[in-house]
N, CA, C and O atoms as a Tinker XYZ file with bonds, in Angstrom:
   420  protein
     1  N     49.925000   60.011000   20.112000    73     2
     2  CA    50.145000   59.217000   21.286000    64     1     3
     3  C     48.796000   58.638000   21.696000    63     2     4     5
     4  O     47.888000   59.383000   22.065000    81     3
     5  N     48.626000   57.012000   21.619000    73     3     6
     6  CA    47.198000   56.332000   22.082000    64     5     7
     7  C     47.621000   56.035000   23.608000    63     6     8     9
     8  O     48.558000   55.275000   23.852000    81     7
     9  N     47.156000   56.437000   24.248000    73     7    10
    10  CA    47.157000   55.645000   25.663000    64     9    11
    11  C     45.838000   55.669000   25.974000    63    10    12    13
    12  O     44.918000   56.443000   25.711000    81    11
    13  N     45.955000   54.457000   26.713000    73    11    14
    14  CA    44.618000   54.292000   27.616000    64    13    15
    15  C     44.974000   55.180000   28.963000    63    14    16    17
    16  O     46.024000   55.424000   29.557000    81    15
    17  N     43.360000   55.604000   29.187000    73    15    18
    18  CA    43.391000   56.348000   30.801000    64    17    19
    19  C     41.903000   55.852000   31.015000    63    18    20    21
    20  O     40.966000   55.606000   30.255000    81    19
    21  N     42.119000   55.810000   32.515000    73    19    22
    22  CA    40.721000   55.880000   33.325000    64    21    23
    23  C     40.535000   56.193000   34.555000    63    22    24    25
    24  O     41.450000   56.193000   35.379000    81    23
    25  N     39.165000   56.536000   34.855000    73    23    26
    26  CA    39.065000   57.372000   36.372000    64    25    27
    27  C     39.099000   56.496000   37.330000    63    26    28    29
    28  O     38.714000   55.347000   37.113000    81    27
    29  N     39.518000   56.845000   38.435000    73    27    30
    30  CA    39.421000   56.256000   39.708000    64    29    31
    31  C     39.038000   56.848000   40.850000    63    30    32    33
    32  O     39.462000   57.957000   41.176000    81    31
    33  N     38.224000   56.177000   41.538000    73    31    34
    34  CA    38.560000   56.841000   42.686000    64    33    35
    35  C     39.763000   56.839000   43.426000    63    34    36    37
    36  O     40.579000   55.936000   43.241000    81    35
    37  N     40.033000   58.010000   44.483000    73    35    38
    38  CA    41.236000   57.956000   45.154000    64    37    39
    39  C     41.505000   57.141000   45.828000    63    38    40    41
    40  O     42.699000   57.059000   46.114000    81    39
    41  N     40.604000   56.187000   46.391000    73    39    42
    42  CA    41.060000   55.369000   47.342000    64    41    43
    43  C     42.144000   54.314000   46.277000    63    42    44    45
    44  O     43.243000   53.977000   46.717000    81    43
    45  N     41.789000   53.969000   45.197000    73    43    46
    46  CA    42.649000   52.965000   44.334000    64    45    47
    47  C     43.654000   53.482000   43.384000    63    46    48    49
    48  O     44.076000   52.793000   42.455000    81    47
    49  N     44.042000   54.706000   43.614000    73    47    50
    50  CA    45.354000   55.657000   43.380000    64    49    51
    51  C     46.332000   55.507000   43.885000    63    50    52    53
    52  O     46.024000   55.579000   45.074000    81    51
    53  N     47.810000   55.264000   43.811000    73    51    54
    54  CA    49.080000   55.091000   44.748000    64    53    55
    55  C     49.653000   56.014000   44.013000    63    54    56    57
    56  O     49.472000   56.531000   42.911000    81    55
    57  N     50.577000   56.118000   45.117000    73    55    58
    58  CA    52.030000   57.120000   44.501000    64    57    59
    59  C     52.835000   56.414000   43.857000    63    58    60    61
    60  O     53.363000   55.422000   44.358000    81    59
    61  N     53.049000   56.800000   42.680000    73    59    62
    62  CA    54.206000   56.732000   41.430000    64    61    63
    63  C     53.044000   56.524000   40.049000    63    62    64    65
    64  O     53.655000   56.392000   38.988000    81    63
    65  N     51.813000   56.485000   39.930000    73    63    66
    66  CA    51.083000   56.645000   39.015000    64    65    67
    67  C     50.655000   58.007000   37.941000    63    66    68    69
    68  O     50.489000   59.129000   38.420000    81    67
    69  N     50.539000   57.793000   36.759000    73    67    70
    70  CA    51.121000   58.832000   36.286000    64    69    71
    71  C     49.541000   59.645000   35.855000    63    70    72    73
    72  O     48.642000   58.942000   35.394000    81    71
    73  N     49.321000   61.165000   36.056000    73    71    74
    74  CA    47.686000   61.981000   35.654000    64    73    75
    75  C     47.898000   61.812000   34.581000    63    74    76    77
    76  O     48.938000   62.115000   33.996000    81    75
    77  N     46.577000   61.098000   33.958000    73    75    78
    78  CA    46.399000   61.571000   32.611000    64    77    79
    79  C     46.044000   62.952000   31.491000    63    78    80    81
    80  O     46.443000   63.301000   30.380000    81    79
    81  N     44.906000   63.548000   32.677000    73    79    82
    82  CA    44.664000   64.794000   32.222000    64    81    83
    83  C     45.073000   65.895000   33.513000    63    82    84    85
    84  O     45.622000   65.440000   34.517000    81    83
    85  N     44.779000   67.291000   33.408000    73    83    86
    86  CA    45.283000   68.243000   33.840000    64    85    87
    87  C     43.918000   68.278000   35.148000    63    86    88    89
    88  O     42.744000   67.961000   34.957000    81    87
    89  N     44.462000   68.701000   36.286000    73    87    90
    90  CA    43.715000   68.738000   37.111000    64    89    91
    91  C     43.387000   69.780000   37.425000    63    90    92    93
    92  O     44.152000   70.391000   38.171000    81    91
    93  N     42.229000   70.375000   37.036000    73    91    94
    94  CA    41.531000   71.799000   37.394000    64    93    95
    95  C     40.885000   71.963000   38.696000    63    94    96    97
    96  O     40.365000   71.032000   39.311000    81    95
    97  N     40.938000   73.297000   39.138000    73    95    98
    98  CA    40.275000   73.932000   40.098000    64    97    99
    99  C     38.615000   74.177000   39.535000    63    98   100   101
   100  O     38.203000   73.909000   38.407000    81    99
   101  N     37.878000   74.724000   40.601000    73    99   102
   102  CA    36.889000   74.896000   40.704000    64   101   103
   103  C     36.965000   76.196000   39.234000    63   102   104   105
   104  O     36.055000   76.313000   38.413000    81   103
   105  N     38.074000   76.911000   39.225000    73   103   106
   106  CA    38.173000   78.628000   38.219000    64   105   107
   107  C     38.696000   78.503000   37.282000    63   106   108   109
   108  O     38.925000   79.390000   36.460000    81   107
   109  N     39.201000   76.567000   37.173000    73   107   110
   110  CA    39.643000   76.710000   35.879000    64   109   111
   111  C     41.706000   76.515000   35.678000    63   110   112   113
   112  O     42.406000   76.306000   34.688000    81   111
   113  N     42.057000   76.731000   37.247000    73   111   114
   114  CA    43.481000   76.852000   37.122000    64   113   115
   115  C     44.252000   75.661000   37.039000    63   114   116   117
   116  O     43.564000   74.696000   36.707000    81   115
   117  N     45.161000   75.471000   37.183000    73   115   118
   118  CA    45.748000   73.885000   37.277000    64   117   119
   119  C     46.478000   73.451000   38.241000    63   118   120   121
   120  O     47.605000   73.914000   38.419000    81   119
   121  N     46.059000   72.672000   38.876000    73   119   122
   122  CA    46.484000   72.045000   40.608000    64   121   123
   123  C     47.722000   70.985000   40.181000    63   122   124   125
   124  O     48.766000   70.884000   40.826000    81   123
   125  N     47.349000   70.089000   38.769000    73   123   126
   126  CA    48.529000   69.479000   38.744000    64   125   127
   127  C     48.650000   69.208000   36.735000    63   126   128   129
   128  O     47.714000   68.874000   36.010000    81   127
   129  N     49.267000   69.329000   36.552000    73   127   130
   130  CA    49.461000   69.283000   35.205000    64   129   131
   131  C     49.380000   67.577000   34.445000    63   130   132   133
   132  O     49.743000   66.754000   35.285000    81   131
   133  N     49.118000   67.127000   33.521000    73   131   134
   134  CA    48.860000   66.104000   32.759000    64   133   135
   135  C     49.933000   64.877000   32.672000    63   134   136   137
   136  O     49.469000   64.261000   31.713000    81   135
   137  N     50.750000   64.360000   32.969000    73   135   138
   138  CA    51.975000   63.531000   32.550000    64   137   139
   139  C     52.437000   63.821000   34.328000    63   138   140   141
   140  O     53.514000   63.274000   34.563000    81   139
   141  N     52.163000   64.158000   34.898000    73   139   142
   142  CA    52.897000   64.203000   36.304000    64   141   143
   143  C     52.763000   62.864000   36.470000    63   142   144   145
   144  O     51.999000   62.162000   35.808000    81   143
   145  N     53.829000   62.307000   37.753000    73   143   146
   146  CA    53.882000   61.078000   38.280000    64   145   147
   147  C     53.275000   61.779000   39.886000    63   146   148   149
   148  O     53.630000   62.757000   40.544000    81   147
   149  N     52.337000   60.853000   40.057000    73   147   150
   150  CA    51.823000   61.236000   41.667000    64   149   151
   151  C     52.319000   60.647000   42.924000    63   150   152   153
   152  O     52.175000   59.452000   43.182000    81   151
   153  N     52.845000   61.403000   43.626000    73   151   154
   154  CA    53.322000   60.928000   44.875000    64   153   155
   155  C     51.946000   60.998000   46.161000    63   154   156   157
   156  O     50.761000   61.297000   46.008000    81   155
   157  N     52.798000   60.539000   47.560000    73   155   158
   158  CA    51.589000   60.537000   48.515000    64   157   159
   159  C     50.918000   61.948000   48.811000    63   158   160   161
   160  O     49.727000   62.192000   49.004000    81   159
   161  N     51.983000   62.791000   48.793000    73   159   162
   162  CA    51.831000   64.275000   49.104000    64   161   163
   163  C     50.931000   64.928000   48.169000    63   162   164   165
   164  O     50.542000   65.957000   48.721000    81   163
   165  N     50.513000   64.836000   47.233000    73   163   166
   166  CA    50.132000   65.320000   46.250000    64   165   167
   167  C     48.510000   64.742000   46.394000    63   166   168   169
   168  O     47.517000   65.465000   46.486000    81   167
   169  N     48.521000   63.623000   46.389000    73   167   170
   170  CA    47.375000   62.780000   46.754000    64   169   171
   171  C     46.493000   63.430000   48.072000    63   170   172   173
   172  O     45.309000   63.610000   47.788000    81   171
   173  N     46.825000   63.756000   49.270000    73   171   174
   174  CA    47.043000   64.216000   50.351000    64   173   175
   175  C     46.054000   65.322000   50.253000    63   174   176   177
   176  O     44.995000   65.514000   50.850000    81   175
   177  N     46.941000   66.271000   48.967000    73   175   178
   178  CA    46.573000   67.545000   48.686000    64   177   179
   179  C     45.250000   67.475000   47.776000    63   178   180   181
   180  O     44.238000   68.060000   48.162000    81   179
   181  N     45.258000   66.742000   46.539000    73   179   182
   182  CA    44.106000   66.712000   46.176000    64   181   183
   183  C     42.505000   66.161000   46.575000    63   182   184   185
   184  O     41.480000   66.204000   45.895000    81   183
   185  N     42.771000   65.558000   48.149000    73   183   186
   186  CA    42.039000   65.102000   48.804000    64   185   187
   187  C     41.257000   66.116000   49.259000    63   186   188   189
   188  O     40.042000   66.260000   49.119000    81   187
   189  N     42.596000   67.288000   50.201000    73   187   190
   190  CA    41.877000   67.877000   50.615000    64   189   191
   191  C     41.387000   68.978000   49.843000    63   190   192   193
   192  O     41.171000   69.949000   50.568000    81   191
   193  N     41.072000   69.226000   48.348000    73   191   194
   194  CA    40.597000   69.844000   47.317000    64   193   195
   195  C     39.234000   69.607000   47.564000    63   194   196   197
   196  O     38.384000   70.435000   47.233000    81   195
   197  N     38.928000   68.450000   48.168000    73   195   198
   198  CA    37.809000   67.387000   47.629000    64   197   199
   199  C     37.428000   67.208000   46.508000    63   198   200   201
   200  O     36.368000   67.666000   46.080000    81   199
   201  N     38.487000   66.287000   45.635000    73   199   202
   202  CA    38.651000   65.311000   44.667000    64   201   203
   203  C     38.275000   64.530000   44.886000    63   202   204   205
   204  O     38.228000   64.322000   46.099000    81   203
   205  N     37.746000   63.538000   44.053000    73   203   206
   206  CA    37.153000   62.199000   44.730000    64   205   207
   207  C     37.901000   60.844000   43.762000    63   206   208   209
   208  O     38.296000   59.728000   44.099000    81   207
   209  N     37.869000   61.492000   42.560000    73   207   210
   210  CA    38.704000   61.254000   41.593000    64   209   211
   211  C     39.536000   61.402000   40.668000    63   210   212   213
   212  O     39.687000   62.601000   40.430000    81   211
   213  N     40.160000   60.739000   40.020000    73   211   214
   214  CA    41.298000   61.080000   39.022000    64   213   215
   215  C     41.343000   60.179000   37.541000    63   214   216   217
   216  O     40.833000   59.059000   37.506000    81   215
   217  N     41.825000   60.619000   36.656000    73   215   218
   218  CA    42.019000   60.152000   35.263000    64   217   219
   219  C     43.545000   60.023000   35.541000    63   218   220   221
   220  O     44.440000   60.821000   35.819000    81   219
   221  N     43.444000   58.399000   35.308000    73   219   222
   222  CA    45.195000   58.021000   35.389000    64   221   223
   223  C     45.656000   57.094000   34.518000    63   222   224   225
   224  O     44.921000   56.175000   34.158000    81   223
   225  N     46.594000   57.184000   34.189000    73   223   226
   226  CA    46.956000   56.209000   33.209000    64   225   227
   227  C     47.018000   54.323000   33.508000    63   226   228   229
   228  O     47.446000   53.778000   34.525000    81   227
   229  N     46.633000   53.865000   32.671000    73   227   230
   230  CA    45.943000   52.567000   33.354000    64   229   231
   231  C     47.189000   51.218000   33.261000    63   230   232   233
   232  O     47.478000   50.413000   34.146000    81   231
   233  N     47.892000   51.369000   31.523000    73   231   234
   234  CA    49.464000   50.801000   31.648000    64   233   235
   235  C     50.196000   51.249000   31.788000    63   234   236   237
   236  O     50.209000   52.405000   32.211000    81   235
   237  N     51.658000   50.266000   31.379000    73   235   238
   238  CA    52.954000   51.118000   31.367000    64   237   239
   239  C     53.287000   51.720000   30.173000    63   238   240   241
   240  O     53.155000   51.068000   29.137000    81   239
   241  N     53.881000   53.363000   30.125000    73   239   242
   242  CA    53.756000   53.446000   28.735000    64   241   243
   243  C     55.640000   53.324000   28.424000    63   242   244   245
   244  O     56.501000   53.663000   29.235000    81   243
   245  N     55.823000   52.891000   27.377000    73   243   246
   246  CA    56.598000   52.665000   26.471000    64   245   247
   247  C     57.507000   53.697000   26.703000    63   246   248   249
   248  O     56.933000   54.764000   26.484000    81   247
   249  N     59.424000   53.973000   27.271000    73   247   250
   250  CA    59.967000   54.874000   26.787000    64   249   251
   251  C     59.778000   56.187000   25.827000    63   250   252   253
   252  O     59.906000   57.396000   26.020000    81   251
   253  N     59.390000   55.330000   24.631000    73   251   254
   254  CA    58.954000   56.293000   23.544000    64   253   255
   255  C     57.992000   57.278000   23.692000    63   254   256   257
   256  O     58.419000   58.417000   23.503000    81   255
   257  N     56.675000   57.164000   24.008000    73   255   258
   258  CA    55.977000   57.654000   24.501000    64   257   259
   259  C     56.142000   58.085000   25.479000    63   258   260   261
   260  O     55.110000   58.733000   25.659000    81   259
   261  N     56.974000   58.254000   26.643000    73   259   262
   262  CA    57.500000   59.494000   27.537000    64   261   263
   263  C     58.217000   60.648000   26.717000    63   262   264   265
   264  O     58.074000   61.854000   26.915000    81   263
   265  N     58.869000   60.157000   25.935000    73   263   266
   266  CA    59.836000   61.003000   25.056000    64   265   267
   267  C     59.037000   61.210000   24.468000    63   266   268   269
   268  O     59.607000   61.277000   23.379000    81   267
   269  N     57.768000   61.441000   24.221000    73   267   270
   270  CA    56.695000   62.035000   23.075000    64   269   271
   271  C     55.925000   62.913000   23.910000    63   270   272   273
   272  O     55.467000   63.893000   23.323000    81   271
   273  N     55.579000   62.771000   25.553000    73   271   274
   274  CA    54.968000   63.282000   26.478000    64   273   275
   275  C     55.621000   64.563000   26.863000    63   274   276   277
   276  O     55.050000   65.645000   27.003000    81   275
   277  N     57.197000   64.244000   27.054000    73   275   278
   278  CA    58.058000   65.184000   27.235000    64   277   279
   279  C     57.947000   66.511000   26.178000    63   278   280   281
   280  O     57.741000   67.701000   26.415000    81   279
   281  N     58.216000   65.637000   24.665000    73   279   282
   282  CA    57.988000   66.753000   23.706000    64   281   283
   283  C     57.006000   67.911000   23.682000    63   282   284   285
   284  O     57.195000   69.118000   23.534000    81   283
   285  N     55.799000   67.129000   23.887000    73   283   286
   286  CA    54.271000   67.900000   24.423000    64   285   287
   287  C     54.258000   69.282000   25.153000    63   286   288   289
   288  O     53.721000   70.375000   24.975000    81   287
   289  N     55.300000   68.582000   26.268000    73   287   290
   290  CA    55.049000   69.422000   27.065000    64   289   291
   291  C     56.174000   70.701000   27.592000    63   290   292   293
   292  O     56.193000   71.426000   28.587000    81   291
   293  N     57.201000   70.541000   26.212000    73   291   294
   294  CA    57.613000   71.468000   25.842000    64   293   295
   295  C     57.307000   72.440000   24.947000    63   294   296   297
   296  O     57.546000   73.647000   24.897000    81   295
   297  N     56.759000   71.712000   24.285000    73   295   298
   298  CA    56.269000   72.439000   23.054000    64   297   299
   299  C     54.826000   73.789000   23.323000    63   298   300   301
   300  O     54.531000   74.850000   22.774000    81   299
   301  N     54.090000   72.715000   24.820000    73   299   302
   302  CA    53.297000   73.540000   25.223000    64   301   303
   303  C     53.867000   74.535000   26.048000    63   302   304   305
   304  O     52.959000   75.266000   26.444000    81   303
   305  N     54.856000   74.853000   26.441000    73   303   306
   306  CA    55.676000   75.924000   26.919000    64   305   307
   307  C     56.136000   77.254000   26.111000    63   306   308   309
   308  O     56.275000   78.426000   26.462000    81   307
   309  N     56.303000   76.602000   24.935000    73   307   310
   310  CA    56.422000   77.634000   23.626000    64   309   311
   311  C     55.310000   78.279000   23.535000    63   310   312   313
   312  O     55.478000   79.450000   23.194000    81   311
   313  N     54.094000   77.934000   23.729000    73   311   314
   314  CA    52.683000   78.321000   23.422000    64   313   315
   315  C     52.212000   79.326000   24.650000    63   314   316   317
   316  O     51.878000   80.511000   24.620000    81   315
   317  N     52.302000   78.522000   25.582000    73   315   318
   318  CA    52.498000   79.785000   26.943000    64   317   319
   319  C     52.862000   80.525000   26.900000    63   318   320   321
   320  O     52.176000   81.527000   27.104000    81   319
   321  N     54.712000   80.674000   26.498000    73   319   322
   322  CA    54.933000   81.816000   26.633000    64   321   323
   323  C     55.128000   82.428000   25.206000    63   322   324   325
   324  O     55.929000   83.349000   25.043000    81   323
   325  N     54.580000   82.043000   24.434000    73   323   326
   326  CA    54.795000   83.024000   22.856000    64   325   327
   327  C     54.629000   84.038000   22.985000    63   326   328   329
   328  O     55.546000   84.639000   22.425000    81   327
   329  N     53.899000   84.746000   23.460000    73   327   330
   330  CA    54.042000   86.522000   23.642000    64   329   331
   331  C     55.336000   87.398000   24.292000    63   330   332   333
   332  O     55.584000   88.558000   23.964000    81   331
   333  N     56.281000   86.444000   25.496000    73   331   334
   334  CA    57.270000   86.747000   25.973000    64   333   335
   335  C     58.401000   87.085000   24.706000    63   334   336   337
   336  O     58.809000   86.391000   23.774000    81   335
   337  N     58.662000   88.320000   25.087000    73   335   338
   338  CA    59.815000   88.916000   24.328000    64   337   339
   339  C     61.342000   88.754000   24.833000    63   338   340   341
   340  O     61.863000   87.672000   24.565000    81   339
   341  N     62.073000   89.648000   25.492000    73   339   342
   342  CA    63.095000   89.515000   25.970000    64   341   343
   343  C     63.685000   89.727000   27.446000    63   342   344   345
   344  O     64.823000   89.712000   27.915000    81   343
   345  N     62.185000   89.964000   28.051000    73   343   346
   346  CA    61.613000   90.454000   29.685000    64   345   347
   347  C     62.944000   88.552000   30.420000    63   346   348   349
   348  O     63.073000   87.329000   30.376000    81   347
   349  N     63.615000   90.151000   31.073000    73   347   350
   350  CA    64.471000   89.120000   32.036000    64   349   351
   351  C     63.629000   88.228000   32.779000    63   350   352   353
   352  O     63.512000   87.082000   32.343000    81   351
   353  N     62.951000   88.593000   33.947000    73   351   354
   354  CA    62.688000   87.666000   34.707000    64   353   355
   355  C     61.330000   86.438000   33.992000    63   354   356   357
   356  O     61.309000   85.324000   34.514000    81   355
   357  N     60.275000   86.740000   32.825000    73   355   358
   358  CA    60.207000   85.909000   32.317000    64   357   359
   359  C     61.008000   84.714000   31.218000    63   358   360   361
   360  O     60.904000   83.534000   30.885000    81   359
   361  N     61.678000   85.679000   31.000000    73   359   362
   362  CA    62.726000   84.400000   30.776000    64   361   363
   363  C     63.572000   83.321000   31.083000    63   362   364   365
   364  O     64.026000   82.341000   30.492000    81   363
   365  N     63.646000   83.932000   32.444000    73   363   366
   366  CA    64.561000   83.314000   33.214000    64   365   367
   367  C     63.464000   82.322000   33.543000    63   366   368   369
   368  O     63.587000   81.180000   33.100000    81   367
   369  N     62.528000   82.599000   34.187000    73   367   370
   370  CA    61.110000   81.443000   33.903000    64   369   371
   371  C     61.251000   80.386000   33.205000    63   370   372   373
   372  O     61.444000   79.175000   33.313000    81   371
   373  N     61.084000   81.275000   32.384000    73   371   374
   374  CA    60.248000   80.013000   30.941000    64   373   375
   375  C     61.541000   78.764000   30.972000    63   374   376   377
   376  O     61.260000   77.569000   30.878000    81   375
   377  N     63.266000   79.375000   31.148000    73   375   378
   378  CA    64.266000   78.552000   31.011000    64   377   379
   379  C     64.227000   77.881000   32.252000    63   378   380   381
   380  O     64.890000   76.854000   32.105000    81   379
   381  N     63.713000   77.958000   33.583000    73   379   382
   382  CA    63.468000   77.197000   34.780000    64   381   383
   383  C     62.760000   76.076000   34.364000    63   382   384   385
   384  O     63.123000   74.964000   34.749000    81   383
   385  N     61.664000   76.230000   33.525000    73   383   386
   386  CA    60.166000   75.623000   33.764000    64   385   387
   387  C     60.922000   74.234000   32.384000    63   386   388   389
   388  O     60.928000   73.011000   32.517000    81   387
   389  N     61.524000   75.172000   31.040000    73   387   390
   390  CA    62.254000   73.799000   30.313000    64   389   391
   391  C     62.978000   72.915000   31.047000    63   390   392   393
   392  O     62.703000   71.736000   30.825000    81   391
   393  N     64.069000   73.194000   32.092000    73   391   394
   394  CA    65.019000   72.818000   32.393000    64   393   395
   395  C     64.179000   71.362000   32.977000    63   394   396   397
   396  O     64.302000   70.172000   32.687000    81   395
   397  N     63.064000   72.290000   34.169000    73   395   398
   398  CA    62.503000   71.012000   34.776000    64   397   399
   399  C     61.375000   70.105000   34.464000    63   398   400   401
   400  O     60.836000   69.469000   35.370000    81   399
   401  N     60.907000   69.989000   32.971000    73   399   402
   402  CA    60.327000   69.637000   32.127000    64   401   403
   403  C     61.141000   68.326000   31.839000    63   402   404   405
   404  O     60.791000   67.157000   32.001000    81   403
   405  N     62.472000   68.903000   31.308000    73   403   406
   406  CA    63.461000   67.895000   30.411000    64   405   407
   407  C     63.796000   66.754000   31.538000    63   406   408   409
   408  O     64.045000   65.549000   31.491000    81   407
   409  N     63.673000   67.754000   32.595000    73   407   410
   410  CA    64.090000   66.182000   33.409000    64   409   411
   411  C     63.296000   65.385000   34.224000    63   410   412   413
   412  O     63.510000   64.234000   34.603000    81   411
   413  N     62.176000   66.263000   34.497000    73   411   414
   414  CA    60.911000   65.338000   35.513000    64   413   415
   415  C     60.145000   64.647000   35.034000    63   414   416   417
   416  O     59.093000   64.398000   35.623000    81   415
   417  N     60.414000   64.158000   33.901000    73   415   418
   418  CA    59.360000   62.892000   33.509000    64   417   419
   419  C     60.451000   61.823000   32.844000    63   418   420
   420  O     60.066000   60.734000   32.418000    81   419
């Protein structure tokens, strides 16, 4: 998948634009994950992170390439949880987290 991305500052960010990369904390954790579409609320929030900027995707990408983004980021779910065995409540997880994968992008 080629896409172009580039940083911005927040002030030239709107809601419905999509992160290019994963947005880390100061420790390393993830505030918002890679392929999200950004709303105002979210924006709001990473403000008050003090973010100043963001890596966002700069065109429109192609159907196809959502359906390739999507794949990604299922596939990176497999990888997360590969150690999970047959533990109910992680499972029940991991099948939350596909469900809303398949459909939020």
């Amino acid at each position: 998948m080629n896409q172009r991305h580039q940083y911005l500052p927040l002030s030239k960010i709107s809601a419905g634009m999509v992160l290019a990369d994963d947005l880390l904390d100061k420790q390393g954790h993830v505030l918002l994950p890679a392929g999200v579409i950004l709303t105002a609320g979210m924006l709001t929030s990473v403000e008050n992170h003090h973010i100043r900027q963001l890596s966002v995707f700069t065109d429109n990408e192609p159907d196809t390439d959502m359906d390739d983004l999507k794949q990604h980021q299922l596939e990176r779910l497999d990888i997360l949880f590969r150690h999970v065995d047959d533990q109910i409540p992680t499972s029940i997880l991991l099948d939350y987290l596909r469900s809303y994968r398949s459909d939020a992008i």
